[in-house]
N, C-alpha and C positions, 0 to 999 in steps of 0.2 A: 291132884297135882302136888306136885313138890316143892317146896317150898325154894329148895336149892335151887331147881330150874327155874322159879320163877323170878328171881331176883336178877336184879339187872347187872349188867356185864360193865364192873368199871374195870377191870383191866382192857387193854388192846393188846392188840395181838401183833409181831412183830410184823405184818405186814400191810396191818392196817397204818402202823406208826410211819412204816416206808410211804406210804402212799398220802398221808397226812404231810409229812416233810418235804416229798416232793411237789406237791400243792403250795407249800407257803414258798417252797425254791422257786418254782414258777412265779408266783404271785412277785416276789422279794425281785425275780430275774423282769418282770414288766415294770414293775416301778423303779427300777432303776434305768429300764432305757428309756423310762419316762422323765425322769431326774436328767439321764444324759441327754436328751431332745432338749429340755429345758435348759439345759449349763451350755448348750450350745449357741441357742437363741441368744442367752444372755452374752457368752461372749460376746457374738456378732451384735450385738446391743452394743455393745462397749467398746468394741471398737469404734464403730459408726461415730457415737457418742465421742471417743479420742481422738478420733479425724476431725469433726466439727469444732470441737475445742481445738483443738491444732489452727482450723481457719478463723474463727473467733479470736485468736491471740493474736495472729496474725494482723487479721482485721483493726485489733485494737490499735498494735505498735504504727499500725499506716496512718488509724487517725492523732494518734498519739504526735506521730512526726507532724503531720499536717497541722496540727493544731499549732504545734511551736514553730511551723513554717508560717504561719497568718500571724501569730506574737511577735514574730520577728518585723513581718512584712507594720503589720500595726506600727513599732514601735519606729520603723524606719520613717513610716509616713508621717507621724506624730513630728519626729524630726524635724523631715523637709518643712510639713506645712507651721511647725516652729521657727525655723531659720527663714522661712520664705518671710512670715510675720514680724521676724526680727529685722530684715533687709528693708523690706515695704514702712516699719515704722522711721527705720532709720531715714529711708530717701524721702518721706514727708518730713521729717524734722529737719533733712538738710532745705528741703524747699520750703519750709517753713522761715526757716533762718536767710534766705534770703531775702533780699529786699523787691519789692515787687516791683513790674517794670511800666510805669505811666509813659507818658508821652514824652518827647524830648523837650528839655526846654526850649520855649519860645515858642513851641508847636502848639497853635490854637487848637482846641480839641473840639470836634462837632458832636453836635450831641448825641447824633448815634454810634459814632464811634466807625469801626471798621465794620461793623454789623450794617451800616446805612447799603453797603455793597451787595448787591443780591447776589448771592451765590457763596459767600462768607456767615456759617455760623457760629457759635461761641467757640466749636472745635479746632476753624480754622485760624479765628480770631485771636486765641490762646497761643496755635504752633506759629501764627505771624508774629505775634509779639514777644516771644521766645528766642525768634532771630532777630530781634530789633525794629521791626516794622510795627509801627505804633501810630501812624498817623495818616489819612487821606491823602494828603500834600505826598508823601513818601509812596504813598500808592501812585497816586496822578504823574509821578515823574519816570515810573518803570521803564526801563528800554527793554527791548526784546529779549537780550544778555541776562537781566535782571529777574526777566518774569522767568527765564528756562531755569537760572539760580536759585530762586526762592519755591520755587513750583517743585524741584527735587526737596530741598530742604523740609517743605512742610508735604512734602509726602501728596503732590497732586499734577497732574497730568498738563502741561504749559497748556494747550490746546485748548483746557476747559478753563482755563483763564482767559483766555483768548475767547474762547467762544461766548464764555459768558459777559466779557467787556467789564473786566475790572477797572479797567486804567481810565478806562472812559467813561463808567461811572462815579469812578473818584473824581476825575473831571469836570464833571456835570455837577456833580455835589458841592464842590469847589464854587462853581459860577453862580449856583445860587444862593451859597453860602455869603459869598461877596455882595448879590446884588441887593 
């Protein structure tokens, strides 16, 4: 053999070179619709991604508002229940500054007071003395005019004056007061 033919063939030949170029054109033509499949995904990625961020922002500025709408509400409450505690100190200090209301002079005072009356407790005992009624004797002399007057004043139903016999328990407390 010959030495010439045996050696190996580093030239190509121009149709081998065609056929080489059209291989890597191919190969170059699938990785790039593979690149394009890919740059599409990602778009639709990023938009996806743009819209969500779009309602996340959104999202924010609603609590954002909300937040300064409770600061506000907060601050408005803070107020009121300020001013409410400023009112409430001031009408203790004016009741304070009052002088408190005992019995009238010359009025014997019994020892249990307006309380000895069943159906009178400290509550009622307080709003009678508020109006002026301070004393049994002043109980005991009610006329009917009187109990429908003081029964609005302190805020109770004549009826359960009546029914519960105020007048006639001061009465009664009276007589054995005396005897």
């Amino acid at each position: 053999m010959n030495s010439a033919t045996q050696a190996p063939q580093t030239q190509k030949t121009p149709t081998d070179r065609a056929h080489q170029l059209a291989a890597e054109l191919m190969q170059a033509r699938q990785e790039l619709s593979q690149k394009q499949v890919e740059l599409r995904r990602l778009t639709s990625e990023r938009n996806a991604l743009r819209t969500r961020l779009g309602r996340e922002l959104s999202r924010v500025r609603e609590l954002e508002s909300a937040l300064r709408s409770e600061a506000d509400l907060r601050q408005q409450a803070a107020e009121l229940h300020n001013n409410a505690n400023a009112a409430l100190r001031a009408r203790v200090a004016e009741l304070e500054a009052q002088p408190e209301r005992g019995p009238s002079p010359g009025t014997p005072k019994t020892e249990s007071g307006l309380r000895g009356i069943k159906g009178i407790g400290p509550a009622y005992q307080r709003s009678l003395r508020e109006h002026g009624v301070d004393s049994i004797e002043q109980i005991a002399a009610w006329t009917e005019a009187e109990i429908t007057s003081i029964a609005a004043k302190i805020k109770v139903k004549a009826e359960r004056i009546q029914r519960e016999n105020w007048v006639g328990q001061a009465q009664e407390l009276l007589k054995t007061r005396e005897a």
